[in-house]
N, C-alpha and C positions, 0 to 999 in steps of 0.2 A: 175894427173888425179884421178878421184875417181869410185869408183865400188859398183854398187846396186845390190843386187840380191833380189827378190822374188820368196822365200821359198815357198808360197802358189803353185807359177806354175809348181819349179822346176819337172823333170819327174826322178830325178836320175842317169841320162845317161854317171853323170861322165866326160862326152866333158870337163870340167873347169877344172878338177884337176890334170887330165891326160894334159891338153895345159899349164897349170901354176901353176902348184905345192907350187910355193911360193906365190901364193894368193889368193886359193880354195881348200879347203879342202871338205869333204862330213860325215855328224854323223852316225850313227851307222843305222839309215835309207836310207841312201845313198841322201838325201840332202846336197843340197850347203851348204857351210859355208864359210863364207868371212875369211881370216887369218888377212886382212890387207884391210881398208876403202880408205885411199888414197894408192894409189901403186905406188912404186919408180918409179924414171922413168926407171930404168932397169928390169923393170918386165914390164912396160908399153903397149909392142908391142903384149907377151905375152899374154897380161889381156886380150888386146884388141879382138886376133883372139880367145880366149875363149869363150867371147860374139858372137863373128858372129857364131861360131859353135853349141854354146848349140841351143840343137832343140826344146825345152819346150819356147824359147826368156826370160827364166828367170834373165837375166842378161842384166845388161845395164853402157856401161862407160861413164861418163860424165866430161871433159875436165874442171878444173880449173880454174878460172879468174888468168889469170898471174899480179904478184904483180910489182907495180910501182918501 
């Protein structure tokens, strides 16, 4: 899976980095910061409830094409 975040919406709220640590980080303004574009799949579930929780919806997962 992969993980988009828009920086413009983010609100700083942190929901991402506190639900997945290994693939949201926040700068020194307290925006997102992606650690990781594609996410393992063991961070996967992780990414995922990040996104439903961030309240800004500055995050968004989008699922892979699975390779042949």
């Amino acid at each position: 899976m992969k993980i988009e975040a828009n920086r413009e919406v983010c609100v700083s709220a942190g929901m991402c980095a506190l639900s997945a640590p290994e693939v949201f980080d926040q700068d020194d303004d307290g925006i997102v910061e992606l650690l990781v574009v594609e996410v393992p799949a063991e961070h996967a579930d992780s990414a995922t409830r990040a996104a439903a929780v961030c309240p800004s919806g500055a995050l968004r997962h989008v699922e892979l094409p699975k390779g042949d």
